[in-house]
N, CA, C and O of each residue as an XYZ file, in Angstrom:
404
protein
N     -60.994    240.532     74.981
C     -61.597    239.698     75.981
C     -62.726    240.471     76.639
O     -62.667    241.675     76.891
N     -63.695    239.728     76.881
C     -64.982    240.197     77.545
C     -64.709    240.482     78.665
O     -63.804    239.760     79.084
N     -65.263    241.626     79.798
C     -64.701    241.627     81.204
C     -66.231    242.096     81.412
O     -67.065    242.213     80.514
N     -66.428    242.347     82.833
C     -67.733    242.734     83.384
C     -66.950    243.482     84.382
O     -65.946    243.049     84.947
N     -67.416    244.490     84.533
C     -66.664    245.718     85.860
C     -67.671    245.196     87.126
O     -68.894    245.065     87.079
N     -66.955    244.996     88.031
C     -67.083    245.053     89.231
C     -68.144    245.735     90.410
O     -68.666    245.467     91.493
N     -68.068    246.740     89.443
C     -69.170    247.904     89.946
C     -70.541    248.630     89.846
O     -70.991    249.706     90.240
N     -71.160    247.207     88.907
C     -72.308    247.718     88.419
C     -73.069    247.408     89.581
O     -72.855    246.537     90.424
N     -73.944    248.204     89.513
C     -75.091    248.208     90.643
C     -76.273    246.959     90.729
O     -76.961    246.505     89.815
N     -76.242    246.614     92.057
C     -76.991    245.395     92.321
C     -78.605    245.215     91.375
O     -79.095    244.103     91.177
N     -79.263    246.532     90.874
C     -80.394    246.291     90.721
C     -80.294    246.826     88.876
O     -80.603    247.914     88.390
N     -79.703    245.480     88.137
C     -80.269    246.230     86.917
C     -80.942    245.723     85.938
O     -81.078    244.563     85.550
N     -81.508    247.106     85.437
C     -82.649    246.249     83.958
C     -82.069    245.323     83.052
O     -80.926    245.124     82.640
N     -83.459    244.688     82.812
C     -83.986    243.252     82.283
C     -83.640    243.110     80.658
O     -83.249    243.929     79.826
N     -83.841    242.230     80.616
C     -83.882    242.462     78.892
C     -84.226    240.975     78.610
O     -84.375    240.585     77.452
N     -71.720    248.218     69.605
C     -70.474    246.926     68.231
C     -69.749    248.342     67.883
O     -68.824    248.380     67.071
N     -66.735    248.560     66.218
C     -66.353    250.145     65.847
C     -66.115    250.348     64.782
O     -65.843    249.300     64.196
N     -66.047    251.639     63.858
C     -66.379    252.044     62.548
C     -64.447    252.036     62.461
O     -63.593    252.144     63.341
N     -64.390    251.913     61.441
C     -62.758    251.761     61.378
C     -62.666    252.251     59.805
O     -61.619    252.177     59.161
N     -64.140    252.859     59.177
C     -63.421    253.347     57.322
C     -64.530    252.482     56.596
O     -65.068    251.480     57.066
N     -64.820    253.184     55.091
C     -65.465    253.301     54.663
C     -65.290    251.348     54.031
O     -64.177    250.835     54.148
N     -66.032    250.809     53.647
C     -66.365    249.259     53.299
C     -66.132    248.761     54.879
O     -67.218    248.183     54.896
N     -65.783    248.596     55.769
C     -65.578    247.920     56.479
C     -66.941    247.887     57.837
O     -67.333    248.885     58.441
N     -67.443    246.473     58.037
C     -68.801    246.212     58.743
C     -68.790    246.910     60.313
O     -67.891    246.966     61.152
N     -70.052    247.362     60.321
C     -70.171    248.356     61.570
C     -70.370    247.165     62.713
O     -71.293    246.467     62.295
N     -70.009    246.770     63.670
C     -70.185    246.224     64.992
C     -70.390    246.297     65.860
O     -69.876    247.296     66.362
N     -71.203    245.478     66.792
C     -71.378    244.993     68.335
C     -70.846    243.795     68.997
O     -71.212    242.626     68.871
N     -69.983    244.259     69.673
C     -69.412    242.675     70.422
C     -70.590    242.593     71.438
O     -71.114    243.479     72.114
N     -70.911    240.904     71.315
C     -71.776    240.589     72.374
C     -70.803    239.488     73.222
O     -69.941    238.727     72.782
N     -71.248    239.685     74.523
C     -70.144    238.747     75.329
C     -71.074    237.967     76.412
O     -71.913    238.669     76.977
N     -71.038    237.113     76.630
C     -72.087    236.019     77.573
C     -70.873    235.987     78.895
O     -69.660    236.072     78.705
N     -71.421    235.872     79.992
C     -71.325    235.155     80.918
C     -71.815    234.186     81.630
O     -73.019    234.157     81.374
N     -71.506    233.229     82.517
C     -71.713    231.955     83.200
C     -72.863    231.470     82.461
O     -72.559    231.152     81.312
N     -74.148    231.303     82.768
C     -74.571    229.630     82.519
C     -75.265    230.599     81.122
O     -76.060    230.054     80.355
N     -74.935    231.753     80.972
C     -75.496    231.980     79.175
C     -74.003    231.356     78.181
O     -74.153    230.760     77.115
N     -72.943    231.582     78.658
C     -71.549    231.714     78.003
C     -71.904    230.288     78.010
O     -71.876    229.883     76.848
N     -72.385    228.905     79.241
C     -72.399    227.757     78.960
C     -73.140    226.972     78.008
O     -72.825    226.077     77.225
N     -74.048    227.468     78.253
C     -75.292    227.116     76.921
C     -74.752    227.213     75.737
O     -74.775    226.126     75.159
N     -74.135    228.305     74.953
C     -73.879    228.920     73.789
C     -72.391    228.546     73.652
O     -71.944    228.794     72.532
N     -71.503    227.999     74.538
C     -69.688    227.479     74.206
C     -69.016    228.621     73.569
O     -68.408    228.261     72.562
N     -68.934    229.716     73.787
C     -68.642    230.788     73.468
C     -68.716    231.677     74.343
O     -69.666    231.803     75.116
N     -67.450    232.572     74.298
C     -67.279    233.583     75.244
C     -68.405    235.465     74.816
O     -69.164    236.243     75.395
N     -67.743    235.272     73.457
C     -68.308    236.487     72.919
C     -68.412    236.117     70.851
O     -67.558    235.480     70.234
N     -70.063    236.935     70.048
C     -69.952    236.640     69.281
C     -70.212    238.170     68.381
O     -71.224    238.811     68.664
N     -69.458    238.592     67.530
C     -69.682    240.302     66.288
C     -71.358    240.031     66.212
O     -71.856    238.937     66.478
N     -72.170    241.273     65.783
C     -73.283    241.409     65.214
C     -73.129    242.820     64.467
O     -72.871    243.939     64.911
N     -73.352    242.409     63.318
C     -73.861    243.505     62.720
C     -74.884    245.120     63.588
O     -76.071    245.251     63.886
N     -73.819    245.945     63.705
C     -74.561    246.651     64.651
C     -75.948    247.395     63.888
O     -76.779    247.779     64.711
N     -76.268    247.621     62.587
C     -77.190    247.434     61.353
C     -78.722    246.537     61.603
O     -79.741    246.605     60.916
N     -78.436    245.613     62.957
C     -79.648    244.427     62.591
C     -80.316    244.841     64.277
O     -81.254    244.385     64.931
N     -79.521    245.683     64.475
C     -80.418    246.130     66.575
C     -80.449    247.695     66.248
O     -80.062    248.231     65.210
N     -80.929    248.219     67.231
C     -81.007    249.729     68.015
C     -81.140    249.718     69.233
O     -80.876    250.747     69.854
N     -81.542    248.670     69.848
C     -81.314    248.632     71.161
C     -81.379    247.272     72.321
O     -82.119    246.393     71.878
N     -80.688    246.868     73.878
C     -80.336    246.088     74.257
C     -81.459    245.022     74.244
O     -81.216    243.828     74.423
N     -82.516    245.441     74.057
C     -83.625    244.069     73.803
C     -83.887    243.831     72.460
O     -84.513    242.784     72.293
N     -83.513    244.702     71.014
C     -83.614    243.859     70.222
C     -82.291    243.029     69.884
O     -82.314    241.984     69.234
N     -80.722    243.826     70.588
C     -80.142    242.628     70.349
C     -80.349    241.217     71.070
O     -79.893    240.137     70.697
N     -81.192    241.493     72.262
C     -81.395    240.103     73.242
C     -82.243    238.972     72.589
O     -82.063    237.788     72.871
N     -83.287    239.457     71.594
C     -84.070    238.799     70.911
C     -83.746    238.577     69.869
O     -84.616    238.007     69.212
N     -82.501    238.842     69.176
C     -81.836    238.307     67.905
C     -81.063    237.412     68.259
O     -80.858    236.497     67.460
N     -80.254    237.400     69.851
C     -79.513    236.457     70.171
C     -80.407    235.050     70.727
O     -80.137    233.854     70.842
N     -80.983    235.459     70.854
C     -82.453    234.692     71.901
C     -83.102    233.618     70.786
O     -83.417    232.453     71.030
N     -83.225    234.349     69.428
C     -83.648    233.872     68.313
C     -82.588    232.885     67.598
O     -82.755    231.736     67.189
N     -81.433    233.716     67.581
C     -80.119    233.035     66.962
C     -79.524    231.617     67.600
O     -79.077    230.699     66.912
N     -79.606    231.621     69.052
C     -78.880    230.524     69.337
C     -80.245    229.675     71.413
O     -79.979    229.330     72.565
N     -81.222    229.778     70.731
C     -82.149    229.196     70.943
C     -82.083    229.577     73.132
O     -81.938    228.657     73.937
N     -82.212    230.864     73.490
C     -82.199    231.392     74.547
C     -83.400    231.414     74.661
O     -84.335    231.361     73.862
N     -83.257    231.549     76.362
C     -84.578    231.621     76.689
C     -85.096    232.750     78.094
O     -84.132    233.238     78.685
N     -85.625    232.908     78.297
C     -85.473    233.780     79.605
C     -85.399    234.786     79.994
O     -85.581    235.640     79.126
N     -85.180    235.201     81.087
C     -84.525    237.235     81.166
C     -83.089    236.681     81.513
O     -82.739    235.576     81.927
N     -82.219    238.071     81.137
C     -81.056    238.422     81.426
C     -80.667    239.790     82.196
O     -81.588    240.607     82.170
N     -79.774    240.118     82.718
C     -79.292    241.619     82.441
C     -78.134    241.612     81.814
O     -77.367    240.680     81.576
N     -78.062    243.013     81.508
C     -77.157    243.468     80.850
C     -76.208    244.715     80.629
O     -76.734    245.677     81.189
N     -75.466    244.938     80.257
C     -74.278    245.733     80.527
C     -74.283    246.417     79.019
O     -74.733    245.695     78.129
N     -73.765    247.918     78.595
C     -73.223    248.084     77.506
C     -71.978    249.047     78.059
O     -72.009    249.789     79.041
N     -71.109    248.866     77.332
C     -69.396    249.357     77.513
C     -69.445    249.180     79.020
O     -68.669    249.983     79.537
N     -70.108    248.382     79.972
C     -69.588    247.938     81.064
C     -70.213    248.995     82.266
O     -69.710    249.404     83.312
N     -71.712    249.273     81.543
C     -72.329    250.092     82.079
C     -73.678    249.583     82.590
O     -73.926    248.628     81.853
N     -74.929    249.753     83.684
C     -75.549    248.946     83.987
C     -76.129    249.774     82.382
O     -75.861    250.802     81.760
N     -77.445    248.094     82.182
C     -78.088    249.088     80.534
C     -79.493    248.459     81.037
O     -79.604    247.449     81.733
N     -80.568    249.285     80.526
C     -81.894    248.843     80.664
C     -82.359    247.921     79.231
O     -81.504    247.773     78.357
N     -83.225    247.543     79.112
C     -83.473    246.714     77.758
C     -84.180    247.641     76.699
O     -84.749    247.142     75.729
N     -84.126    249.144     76.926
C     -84.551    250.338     75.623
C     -83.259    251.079     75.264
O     -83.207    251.710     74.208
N     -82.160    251.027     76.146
C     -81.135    251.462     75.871
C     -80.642    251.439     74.764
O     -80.649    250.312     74.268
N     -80.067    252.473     73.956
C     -79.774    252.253     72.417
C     -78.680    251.644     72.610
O     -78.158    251.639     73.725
N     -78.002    250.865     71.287
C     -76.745    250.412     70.916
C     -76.238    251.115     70.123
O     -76.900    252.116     69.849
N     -75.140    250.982     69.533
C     -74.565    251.475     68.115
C     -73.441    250.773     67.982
O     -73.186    249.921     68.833
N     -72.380    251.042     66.675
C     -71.292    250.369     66.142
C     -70.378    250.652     67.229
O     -70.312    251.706     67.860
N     -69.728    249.679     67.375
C     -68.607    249.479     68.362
C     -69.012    249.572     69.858
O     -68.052    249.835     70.583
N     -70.121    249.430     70.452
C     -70.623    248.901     71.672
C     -69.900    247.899     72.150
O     -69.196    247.341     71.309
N     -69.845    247.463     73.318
C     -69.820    245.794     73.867
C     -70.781    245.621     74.742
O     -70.783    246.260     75.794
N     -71.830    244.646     74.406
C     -73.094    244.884     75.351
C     -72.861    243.187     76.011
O     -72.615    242.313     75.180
N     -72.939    242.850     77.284
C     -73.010    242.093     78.103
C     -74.305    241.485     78.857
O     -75.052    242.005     79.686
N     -74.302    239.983     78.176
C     -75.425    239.566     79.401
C     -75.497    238.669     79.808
O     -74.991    237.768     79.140
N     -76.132    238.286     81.108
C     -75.543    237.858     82.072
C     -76.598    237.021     82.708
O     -77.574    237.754     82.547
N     -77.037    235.963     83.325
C     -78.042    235.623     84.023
C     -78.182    236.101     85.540
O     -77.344    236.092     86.441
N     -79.908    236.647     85.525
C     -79.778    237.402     86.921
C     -78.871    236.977     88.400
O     -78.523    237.695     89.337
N     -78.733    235.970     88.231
C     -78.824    235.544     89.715
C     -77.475    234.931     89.424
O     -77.577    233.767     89.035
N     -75.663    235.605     89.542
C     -74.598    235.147     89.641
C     -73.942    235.145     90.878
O     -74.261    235.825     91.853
N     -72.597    234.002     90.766
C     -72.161    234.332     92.188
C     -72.766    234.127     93.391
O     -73.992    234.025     93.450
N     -72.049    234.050     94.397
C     -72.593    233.405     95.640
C     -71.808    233.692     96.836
O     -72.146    233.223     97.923
């Protein structure tokens, strides 16, 4: 299950695990509120092979399931900027700026 920690800092930038040899390297991507609504899905695998970092996975997802906009974003539940690298077994999170109330 996707979670978002509590504690990431109010101001952050914009914008998959190896388990043995044949088996596909990954990034869990996980949406929250009105991105998770758009897309009917909580979280979807990516080939961690097709990014290197949190803005080209934003623009593969952006591309993939017809997004639009800025986001922020999180990797392993960390604030992440959009040059931040990824790699296999990440969970990178994003989120629309303006949640909560």
């Amino acid at each position: 299950m996707c979670k978002l920690a509590h504690n990431l800092p109010s101001k952050m930038g914009y914008f998959p695990s190896y388990t043995g040899i044949g088996t596909a390297m990954t990034i869990t991507v996980c949406f929250f509120s009105s991105l998770r609504e758009q897309l009917g899905k909580e979280k979807v695998e990516v080939d961690a092979q097709k990014v290197a970092t949190v803005a080209d996975l934003w623009q593969l997802m952006a591309d993939s399931y017809s997004l639009t906009g800025k986001a922020l974003a999180a990797v392993n539940q960390e604030h992440a900027g959009a040059d931040q690298a990824i790699v296999d077994g990440d969970e990178v999170a994003f989120f629309p700026p303006v949640t909560g109330g």
